[in-house]
C-alpha positions in Angstrom: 0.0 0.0 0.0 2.7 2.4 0.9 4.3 1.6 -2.7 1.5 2.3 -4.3 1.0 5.4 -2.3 4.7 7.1 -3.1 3.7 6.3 -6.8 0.8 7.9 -6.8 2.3 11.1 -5.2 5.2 11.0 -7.3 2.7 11.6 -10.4 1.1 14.3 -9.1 4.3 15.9 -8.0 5.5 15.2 -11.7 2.4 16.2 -13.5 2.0 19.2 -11.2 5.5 20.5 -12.1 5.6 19.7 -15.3 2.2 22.0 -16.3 3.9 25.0 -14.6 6.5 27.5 -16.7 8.3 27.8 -13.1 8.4 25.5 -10.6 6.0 26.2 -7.7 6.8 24.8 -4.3 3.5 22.3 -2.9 2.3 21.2 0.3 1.4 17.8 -0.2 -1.6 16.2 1.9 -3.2 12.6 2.1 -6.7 12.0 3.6 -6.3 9.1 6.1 -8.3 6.1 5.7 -10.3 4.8 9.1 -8.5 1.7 10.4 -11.8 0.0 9.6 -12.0 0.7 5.8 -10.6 -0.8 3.1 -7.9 1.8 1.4 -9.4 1.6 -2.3 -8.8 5.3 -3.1 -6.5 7.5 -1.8 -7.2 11.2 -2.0 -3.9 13.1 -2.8 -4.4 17.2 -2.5 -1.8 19.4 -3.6 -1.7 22.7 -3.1 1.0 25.6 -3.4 2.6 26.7 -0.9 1.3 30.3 0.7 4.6 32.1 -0.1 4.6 31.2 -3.9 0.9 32.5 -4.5 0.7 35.4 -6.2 -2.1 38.2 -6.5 -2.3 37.8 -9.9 -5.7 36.1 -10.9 -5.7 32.8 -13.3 -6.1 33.0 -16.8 -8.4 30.9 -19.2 -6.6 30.7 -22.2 -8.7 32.1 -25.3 -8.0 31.1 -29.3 -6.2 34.6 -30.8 -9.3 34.9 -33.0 -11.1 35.2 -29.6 -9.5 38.2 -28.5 -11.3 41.7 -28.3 -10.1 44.8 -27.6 -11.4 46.4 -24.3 -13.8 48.4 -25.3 -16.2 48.4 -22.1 -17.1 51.5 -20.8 -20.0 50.6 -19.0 -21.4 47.8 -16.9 -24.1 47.3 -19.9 -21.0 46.5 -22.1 -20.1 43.5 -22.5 -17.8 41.2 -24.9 -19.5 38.8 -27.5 -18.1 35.7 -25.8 -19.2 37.2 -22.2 -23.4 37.3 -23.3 -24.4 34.1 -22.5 -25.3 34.8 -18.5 -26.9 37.9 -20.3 -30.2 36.3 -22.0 -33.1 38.3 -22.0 -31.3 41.2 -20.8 -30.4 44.7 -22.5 -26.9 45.2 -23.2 -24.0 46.4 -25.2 -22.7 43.8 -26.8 -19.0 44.3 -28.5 -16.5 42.3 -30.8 -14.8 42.0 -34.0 -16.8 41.5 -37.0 -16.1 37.8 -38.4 -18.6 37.2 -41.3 -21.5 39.1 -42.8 -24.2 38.1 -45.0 -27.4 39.5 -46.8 -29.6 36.5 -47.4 -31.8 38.4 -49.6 -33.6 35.4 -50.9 -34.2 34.2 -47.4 -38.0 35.3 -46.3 -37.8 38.4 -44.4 -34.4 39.3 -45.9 -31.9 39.5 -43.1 -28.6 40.3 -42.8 -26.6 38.8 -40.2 -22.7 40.2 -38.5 -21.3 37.8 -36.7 -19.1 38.6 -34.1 -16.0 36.6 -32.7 -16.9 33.5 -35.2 -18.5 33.2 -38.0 -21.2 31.0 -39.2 -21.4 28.2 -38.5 -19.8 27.9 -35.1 -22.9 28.1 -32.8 -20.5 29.7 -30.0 -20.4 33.2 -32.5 -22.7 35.8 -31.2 -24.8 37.2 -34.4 -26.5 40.6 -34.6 -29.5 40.2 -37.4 -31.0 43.0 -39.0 -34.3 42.1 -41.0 -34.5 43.4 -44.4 -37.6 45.9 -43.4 -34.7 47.6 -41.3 -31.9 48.0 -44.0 -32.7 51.4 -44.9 -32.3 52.8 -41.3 -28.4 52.2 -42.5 -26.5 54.1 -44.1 -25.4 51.5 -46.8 -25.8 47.9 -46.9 -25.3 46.7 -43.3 -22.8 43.4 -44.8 -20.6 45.8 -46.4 -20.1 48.7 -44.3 -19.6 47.0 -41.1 -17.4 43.7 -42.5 -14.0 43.5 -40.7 -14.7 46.1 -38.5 -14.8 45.8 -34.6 -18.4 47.2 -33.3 -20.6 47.5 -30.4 -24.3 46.6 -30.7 -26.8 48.0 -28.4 -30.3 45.8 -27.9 -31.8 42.8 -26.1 -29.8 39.2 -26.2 -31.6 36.5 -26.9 -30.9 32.7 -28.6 -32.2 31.3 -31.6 -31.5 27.5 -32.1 -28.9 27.5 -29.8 -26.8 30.8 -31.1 -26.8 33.9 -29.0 -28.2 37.3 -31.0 -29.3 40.5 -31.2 -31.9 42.1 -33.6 -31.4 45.1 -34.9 -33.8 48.1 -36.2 -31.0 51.0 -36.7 -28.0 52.3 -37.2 -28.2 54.9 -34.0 -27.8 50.7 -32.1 -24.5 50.1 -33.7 -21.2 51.9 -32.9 -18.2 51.2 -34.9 -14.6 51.1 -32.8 
């Protein structure tokens, strides 16, 4: 038991050192096992050491194409990969423009910007304008705002699983 104890340690010590870019000191602890139990699992927890915490908060890491300038200026702005707690709510929604598209023989005409992905990743964040709306722009809505990093003002909501906002004017739609 001991054997397989030390082993089992030893890969934790490994694997935890060998994810980090420095080497971060660990306290090592085992949860006993009642005498009256059979030792099945061991429960290794390792932890660092208070001295080599720092202040500085962990980072997710992102795909490039997911980063966004910070363009929040209020706590109704948000990024397009941040709305999803957001649903049903009105708020700023900001991000670079990844695809647009008129589907003019699509019934009701709408154009869709998607934001941080394009079509047909289902984790982009779209921004549809129907084609009743189009000439509250000030030129076609796919041309003028393709490639171009914007902030969208209106209420999120999903549609078959992607997260959206609809659109009736240009006065929503700020271009960074």
């Amino acid at each position: 038991m001991k054997t397989s104890s030390f082993l089992l340690l030893m890969i934790v010590l490994l694997t935890g050192c060998a994810s980090q870019a420095t080497p971060t000191p660990w306290i090592i602890t085992t949860t006993p096992v009642p005498p009256t139990q059979t030792p099945w699992i061991i429960v290794v927890t390792a932890t660092p050491e208070p001295s080599a915490r720092t202040t500085e908060p962990a980072r997710t890491p992102t795909l490039a194409r997911d980063a966004t300038p910070d363009i929040a200026s209020s706590s109704d702005t948000i990024q397009w990969n941040q709305a999803a707690p957001f649903v049903n709510q009105t708020k700023t929604v900001c991000g670079p423009v990844m695809r647009t598209n008129f589907a003019k023989s699509t019934n009701g005409q709408p154009t869709f910007v998607d934001l941080g992905r394009a079509y047909p990743d289902p984790a982009r964040f779209s921004i549809l304008i129907w084609g009743s709306h189009r000439d509250k722009f000030p030129g076609a809505p796919e041309t003028i705002y393709a490639g171009k990093t914007l902030c969208a003002t209106g209420r999120i909501v999903t549609y078959q699983g992607t997260l959206e906002l609809k659109i009736k004017s240009a006065s929503q739609i700020q271009v960074k």
